[in-house]
N, C-alpha and C positions, 0 to 999 in steps of 0.2 A: 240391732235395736235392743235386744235380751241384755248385752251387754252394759248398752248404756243405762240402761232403764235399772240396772243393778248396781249401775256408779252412783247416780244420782240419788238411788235410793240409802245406798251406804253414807252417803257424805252426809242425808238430810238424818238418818235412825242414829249413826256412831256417837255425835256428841247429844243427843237425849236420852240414849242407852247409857254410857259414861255418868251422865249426872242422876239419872237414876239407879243408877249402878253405887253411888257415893255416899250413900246412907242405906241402914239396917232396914231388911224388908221379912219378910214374911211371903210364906210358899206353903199352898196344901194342895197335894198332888197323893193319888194312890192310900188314900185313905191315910196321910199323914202330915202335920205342918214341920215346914223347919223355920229354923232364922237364918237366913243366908247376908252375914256380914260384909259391911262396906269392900268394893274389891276382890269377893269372891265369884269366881264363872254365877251365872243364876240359873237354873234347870228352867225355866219357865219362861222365859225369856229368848230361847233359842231353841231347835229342832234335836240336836244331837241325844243330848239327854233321854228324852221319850222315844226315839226311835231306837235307841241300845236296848232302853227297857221293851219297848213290843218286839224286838230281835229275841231277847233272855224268854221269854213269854216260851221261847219252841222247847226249852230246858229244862228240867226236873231239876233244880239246884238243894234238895231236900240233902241236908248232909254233906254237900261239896264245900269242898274249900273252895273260897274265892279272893281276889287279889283285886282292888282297886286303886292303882298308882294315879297319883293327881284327884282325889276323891273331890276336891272342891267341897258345894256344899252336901255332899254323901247321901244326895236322892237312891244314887245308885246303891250304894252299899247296904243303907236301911231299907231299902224294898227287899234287896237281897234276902237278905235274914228273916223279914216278915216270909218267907217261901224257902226257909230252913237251910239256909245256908251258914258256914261257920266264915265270917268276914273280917280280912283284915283291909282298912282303908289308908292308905300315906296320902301325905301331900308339902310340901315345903315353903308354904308360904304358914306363917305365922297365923295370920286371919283366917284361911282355912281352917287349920289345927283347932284353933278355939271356936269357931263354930260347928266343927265336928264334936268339941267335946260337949258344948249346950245342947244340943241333936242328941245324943247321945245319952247325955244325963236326962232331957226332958221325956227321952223317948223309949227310959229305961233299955235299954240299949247295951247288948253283951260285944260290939263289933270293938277289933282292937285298933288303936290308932296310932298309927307309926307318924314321925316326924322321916322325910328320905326326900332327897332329891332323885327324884325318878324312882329308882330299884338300888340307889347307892349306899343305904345303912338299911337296908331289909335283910336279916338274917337268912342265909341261903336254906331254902325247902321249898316243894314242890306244892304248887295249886292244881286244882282241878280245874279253874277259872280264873282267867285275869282278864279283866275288862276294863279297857280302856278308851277314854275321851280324851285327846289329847292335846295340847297348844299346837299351832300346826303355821304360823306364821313366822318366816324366816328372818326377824328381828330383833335387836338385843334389847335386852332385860336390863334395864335403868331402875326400874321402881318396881314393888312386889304386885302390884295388883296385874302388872303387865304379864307374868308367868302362867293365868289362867287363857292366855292370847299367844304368848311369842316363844317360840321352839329356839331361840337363839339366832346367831345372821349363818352357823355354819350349820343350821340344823341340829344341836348340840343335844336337843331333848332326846331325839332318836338312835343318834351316836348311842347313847345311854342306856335307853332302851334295849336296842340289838343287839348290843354288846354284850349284857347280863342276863337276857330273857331265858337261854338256857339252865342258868342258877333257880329258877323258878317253876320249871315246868318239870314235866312227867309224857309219858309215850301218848296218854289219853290226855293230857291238856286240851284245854279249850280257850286259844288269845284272841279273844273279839274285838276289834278297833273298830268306829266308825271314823269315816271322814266326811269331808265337803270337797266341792269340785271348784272353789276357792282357793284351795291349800294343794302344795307343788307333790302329787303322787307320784310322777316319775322318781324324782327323787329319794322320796320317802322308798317307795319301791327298790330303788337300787343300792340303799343303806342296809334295807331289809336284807337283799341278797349278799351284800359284801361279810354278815353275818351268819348267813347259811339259814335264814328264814324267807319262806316267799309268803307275800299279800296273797292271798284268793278271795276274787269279790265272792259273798255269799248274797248279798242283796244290795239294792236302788232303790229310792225314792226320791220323788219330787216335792219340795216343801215349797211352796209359791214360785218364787226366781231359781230355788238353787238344789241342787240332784247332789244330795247324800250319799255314802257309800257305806256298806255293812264288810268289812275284811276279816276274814280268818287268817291269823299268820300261822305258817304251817313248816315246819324243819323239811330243807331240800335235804 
């Protein structure tokens, strides 16, 4: 019944999510507004978002470096920094970029903004933190707004991920992922390991229909 009751409900939110999704909106969350452009993920609109930030909440980020791949519209990365973090944010879509730079400029904002697919034109150095919100649907990328939703049909986002994630870290790193119980964790899971990182859940929640995951990825 769970199930269906999550069909039905996707099939009725996806296309009013979509066309609300297709014009410039406005977001004030954590004592801050952004403009989150046509086509970019919306923090306010889905659970992920907020529950990474009440995850970071257990972290002194006072002076860490931190690493945000896919920043979207960079709720996460401007909180960050409000709580002294030194931020670099990428992302590869176009739209993103330039609503990271209006966020940025509006919100006097020292965070740097890399242009990368994934981790692939990020200069090799170590974070203290990367924290990631990731596309997590196993479907190809026809059009840019779909890269805040689809991880490619072979899983390609994560390939990419796993592969480089030690270019980026240090012994004390800290890789926060959350996910959904929507999106294929076995998998993701055994990508993770064919790179020598394993998933550890650190937290669960239930957000109406759907149980979130909070992961540590951690070098076997």
């Amino acid at each position: 019944m769970k199930n269906l009751i999550r069909k039905i409900s996707s099939r009725i939110a996806r296309p009013l999510t979509l066309r609300y999704l297709s014009k410039e909106r406005s977001y004030s969350a954590y004592g801050i507004t952004l403009k989150i452009f046509p086509g970019v993920f919306h923090p306010g609109l889905f659970f992920s978002t907020k529950y990474l930030l009440s995850y970071l909440e257990n972290f002194d980020l006072k002076n860490k470096s931190l690493l945000e791949p896919g920043a979207g519209s960079g709720l996460i990365s401007f909180i960050a920094e409000k709580k002294g973090a030194l931020v670099t944010a990428s992302d590869w879509s176009a739209d993103a970029l330039a609503g990271l730079q209006v966020n940025r400029r509006a919100l006097s904002s020292k965070i740097e903004i890399i242009k990368s697919d994934v981790l692939e034109q990020i200069q090799k150095q170590s974070f203290d933190f990367i924290v990631i919100n990731p596309p997590y649907f196993p479907k190809k990328v026809t059009e840019e707004w779909q890269l805040a939703w689809n991880c490619g049909e072979d899983f390609e986002y994560f390939r990419k991920l796993f592969s480089r994630l030690s270019d980026f870290t240090h012994a004390d790193s800290k890789v926060i992922m959350v996910l959904s119980e929507d999106c294929d964790i076995f998998t993701i899971r055994n990508l993770a390991n064919e790179n020598k990182w394993n998933l550890e859940e650190r937290d669960r929640k239930h957000f109406w229909l759907e149980r979130n995951f909070i992961f540590e990825c951690r070098k076997s």
